[in-house]
N, CA, C and O atoms as a DFTB+ gen file, in Angstrom:
364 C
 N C O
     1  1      -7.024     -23.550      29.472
     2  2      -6.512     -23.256      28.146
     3  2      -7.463     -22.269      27.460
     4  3      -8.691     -22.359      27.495
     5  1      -6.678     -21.207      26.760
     6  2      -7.778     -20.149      26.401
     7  2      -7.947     -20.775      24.662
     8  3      -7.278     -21.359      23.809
     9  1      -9.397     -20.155      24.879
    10  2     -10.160     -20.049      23.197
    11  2      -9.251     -19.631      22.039
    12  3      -9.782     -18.748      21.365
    13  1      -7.728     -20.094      21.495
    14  2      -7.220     -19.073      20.721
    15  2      -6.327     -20.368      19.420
    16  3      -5.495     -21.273      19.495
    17  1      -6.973     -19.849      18.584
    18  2      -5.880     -20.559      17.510
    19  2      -4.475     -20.872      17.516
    20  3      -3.888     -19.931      18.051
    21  1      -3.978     -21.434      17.295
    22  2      -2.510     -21.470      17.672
    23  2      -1.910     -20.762      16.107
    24  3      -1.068     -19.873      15.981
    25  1      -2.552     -21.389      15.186
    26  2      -1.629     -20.797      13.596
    27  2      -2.714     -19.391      13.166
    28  3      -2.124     -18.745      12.300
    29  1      -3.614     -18.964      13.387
    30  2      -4.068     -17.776      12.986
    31  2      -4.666     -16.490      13.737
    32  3      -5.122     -15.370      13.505
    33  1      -4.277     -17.647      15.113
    34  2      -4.485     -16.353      16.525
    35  2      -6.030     -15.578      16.349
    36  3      -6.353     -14.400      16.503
    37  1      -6.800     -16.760      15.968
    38  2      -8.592     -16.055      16.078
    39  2      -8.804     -16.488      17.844
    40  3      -8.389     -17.370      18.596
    41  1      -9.476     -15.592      17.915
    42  2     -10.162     -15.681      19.756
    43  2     -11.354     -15.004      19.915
    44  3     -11.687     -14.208      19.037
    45  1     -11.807     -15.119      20.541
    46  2     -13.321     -15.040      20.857
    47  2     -13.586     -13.471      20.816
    48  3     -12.630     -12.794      21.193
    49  1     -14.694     -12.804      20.430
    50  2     -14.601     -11.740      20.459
    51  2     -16.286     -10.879      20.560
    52  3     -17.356     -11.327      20.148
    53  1     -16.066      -9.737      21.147
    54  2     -17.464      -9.538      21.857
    55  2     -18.865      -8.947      20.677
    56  3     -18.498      -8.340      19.671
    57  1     -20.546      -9.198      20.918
    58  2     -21.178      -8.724      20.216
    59  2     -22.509      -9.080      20.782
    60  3     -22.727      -9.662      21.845
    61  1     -23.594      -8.523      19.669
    62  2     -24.740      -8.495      20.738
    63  2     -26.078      -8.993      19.894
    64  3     -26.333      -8.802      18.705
    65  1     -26.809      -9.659      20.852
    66  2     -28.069     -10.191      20.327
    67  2     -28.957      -9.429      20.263
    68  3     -29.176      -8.796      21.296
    69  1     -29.651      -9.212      19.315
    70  2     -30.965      -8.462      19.459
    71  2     -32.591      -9.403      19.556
    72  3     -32.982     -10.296      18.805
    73  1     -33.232      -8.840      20.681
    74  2     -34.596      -9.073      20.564
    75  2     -35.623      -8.357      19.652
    76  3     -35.805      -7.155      19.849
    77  1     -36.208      -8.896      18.813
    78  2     -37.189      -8.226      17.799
    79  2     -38.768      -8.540      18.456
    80  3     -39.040      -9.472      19.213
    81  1     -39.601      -7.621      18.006
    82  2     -41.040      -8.050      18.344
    83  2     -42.087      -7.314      17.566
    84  3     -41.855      -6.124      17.351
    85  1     -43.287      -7.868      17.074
    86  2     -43.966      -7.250      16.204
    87  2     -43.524      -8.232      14.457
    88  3     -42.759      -9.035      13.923
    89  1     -44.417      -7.570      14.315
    90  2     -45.088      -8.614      12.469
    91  2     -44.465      -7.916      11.879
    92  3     -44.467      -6.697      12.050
    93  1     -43.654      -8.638      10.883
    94  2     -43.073      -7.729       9.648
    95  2     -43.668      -6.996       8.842
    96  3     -44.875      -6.907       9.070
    97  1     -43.230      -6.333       7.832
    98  2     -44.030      -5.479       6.535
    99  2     -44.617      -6.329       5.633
   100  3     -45.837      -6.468       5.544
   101  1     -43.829      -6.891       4.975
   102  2     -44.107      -8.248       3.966
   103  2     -45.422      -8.689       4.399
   104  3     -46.375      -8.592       3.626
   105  1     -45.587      -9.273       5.835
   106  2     -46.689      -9.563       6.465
   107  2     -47.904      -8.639       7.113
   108  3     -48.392      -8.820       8.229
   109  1     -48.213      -7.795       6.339
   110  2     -48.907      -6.475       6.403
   111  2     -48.916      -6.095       7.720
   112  3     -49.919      -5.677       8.298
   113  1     -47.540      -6.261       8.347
   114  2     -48.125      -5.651       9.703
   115  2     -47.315      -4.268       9.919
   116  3     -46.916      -3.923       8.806
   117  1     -46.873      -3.250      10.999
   118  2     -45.992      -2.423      10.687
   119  2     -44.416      -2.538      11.174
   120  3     -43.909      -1.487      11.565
   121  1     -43.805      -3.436      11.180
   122  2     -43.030      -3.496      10.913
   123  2     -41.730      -4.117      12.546
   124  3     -41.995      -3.816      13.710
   125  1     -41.001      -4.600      12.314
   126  2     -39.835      -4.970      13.620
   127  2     -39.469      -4.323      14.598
   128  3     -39.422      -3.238      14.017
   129  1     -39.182      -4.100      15.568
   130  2     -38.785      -3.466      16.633
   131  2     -37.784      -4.144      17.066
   132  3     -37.795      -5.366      16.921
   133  1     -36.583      -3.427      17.759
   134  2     -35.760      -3.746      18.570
   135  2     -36.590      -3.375      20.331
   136  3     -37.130      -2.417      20.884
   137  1     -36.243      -4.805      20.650
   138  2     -36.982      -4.617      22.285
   139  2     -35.670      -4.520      23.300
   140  3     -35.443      -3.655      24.146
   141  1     -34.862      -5.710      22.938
   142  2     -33.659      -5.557      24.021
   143  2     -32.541      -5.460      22.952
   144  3     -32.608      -5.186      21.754
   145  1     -31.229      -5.847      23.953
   146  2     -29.971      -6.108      23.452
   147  2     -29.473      -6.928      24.632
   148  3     -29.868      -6.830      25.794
   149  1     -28.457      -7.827      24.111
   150  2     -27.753      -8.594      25.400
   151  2     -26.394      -8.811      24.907
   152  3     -26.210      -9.133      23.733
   153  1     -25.663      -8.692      25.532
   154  2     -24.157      -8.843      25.035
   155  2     -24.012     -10.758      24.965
   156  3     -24.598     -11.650      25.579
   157  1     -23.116     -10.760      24.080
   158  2     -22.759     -12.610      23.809
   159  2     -21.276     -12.171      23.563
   160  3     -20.784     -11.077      23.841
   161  1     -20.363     -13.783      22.695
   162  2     -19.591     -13.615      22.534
   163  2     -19.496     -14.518      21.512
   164  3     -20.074     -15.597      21.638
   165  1     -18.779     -14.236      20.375
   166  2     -18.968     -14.939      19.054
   167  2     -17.310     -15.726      19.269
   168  3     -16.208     -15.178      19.256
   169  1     -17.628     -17.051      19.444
   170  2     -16.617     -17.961      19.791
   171  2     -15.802     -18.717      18.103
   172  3     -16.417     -19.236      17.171
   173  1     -14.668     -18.561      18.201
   174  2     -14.129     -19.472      16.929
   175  2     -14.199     -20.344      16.638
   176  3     -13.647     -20.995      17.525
   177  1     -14.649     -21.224      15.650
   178  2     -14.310     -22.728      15.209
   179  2     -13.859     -23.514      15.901
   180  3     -14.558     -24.485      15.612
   181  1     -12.971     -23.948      16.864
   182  2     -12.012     -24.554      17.076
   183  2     -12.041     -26.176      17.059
   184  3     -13.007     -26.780      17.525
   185  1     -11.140     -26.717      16.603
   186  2     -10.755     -28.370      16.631
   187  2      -9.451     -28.791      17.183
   188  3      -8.485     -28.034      17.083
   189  1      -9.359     -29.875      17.724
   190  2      -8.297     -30.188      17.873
   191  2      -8.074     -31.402      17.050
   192  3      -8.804     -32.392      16.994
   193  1      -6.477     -31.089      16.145
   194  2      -6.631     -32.016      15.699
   195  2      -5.084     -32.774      15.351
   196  3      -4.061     -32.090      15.352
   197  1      -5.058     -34.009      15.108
   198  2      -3.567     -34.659      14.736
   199  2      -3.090     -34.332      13.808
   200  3      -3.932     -33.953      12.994
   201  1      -1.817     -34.252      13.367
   202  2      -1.062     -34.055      11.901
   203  2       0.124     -35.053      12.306
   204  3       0.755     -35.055      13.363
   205  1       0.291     -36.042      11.020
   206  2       1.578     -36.624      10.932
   207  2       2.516     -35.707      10.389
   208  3       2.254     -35.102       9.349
   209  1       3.758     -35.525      11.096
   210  2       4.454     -34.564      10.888
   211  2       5.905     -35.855      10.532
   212  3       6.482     -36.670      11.252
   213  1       6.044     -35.442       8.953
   214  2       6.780     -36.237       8.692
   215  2       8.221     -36.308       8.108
   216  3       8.693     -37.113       7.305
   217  1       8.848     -35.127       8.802
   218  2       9.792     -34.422       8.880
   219  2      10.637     -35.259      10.709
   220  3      11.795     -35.669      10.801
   221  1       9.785     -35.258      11.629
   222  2      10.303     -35.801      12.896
   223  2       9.691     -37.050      12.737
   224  3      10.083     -37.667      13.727
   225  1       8.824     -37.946      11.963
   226  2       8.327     -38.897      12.015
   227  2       7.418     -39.037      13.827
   228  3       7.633     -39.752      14.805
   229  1       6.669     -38.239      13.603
   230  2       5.557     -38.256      14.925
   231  2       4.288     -37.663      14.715
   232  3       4.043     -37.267      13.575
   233  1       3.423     -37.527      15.616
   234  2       2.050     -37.182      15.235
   235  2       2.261     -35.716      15.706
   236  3       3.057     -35.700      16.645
   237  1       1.798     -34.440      15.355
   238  2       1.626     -33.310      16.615
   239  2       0.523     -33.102      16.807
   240  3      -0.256     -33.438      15.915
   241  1       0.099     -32.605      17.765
   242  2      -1.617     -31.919      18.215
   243  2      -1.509     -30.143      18.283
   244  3      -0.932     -29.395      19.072
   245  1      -2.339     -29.891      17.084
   246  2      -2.688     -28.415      17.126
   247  2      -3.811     -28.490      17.396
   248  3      -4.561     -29.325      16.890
   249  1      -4.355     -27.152      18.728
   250  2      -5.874     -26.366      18.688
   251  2      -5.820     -25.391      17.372
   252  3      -4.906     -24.578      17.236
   253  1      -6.906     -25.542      16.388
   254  2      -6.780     -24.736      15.440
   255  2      -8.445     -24.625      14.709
   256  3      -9.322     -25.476      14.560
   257  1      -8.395     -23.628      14.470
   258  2      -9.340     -23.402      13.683
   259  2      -9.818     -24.327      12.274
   260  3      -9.002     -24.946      11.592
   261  1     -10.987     -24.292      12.052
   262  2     -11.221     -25.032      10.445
   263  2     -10.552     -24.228       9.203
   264  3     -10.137     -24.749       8.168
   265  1     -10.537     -23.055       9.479
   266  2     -10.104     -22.091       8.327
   267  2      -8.440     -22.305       8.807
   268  3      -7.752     -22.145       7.799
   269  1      -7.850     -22.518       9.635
   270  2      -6.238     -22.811       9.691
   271  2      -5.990     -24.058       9.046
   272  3      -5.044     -24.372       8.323
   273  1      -6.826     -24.619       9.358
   274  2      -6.539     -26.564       8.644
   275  2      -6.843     -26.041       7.254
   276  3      -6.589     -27.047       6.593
   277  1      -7.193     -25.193       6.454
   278  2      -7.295     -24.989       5.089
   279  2      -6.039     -24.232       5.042
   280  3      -5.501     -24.682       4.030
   281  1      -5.336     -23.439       5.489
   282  2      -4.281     -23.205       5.556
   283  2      -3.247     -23.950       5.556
   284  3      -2.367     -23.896       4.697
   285  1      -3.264     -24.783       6.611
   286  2      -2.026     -26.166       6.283
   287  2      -2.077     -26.922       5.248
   288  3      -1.089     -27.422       4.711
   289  1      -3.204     -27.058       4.902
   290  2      -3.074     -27.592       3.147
   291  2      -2.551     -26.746       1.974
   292  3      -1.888     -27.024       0.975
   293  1      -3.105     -25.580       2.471
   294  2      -2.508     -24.694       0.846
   295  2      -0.832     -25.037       1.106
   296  3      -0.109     -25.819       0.489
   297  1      -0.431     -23.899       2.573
   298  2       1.062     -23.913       2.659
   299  2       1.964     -25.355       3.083
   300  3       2.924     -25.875       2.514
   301  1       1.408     -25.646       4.007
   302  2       1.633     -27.336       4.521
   303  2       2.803     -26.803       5.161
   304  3       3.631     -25.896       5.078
   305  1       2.351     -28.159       6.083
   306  2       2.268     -28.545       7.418
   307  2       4.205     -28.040       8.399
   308  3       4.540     -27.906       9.575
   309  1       4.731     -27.960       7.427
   310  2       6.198     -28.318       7.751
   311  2       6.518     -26.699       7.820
   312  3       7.304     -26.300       8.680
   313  1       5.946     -25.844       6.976
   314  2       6.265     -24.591       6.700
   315  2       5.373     -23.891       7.982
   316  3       5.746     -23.016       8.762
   317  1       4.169     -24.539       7.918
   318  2       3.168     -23.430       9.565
   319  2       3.930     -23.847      10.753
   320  3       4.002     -23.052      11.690
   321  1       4.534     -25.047      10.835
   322  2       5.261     -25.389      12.259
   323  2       6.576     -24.329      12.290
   324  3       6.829     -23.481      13.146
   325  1       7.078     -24.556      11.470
   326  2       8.248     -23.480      11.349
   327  2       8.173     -22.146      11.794
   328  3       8.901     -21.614      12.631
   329  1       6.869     -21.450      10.926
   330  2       6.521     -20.328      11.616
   331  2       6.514     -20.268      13.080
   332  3       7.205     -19.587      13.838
   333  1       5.359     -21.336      13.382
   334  2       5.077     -21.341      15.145
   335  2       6.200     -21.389      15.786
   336  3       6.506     -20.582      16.663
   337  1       7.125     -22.626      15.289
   338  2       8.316     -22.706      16.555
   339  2       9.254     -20.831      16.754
   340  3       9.742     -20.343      17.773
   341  1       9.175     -20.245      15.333
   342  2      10.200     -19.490      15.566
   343  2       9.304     -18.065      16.209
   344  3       9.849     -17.003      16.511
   345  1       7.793     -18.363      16.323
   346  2       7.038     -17.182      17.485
   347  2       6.738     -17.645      18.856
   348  3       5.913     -17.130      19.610
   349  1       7.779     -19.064      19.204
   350  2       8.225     -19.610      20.208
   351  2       7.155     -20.548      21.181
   352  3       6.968     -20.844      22.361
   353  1       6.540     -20.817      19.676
   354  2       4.994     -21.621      20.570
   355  2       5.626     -23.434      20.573
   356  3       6.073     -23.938      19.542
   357  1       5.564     -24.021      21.591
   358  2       5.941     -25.418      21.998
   359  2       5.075     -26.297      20.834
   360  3       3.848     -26.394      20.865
   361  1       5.837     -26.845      19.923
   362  2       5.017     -27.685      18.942
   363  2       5.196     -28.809      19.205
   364  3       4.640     -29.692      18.552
């Protein structure tokens, strides 16, 4: 199962670490250096979590982000399923 929100379609996406070396300015020294770089990957929130869906009287399970679960509260719950079913995702 891939890394991907189901209601706001966030997915993992690429970026890079830097190695620093040397004493800062503040700390009278002369100052940071970049030594390396390494590629990472900045992964989403994700939870899985229950919703009583009380329209079919059942529980459903969305993978979703923390910032989507603030979403189902503003719009709620009955209106984001709607969306999903009709971009043909199995709810």
């Amino acid at each position: 199962m891939s890394r991907v929100c189901q209601v706001t379609g966030k997915k993992p996406k690429p970026g890079v670490k830097y190695t620093k070396r040397g004493i800062a300015k503040k700390k009278k020294g002369i100052g940071l250096n970049i030594t390396g770089k390494v590629k990472r990957r900045f992964l989403p929130n994700l939870v899985v979590k229950r919703f009583w869906f009380s329209q079919e009287n059942r529980f459903i399970t969305l993978r979703l982000t923390t910032s989507a679960m603030r979403t189902i509260d503003k719009r709620g719950l009955d209106v984001v399923v709607k969306e999903l079913r009709a971009k043909g995702q199995k709810v």
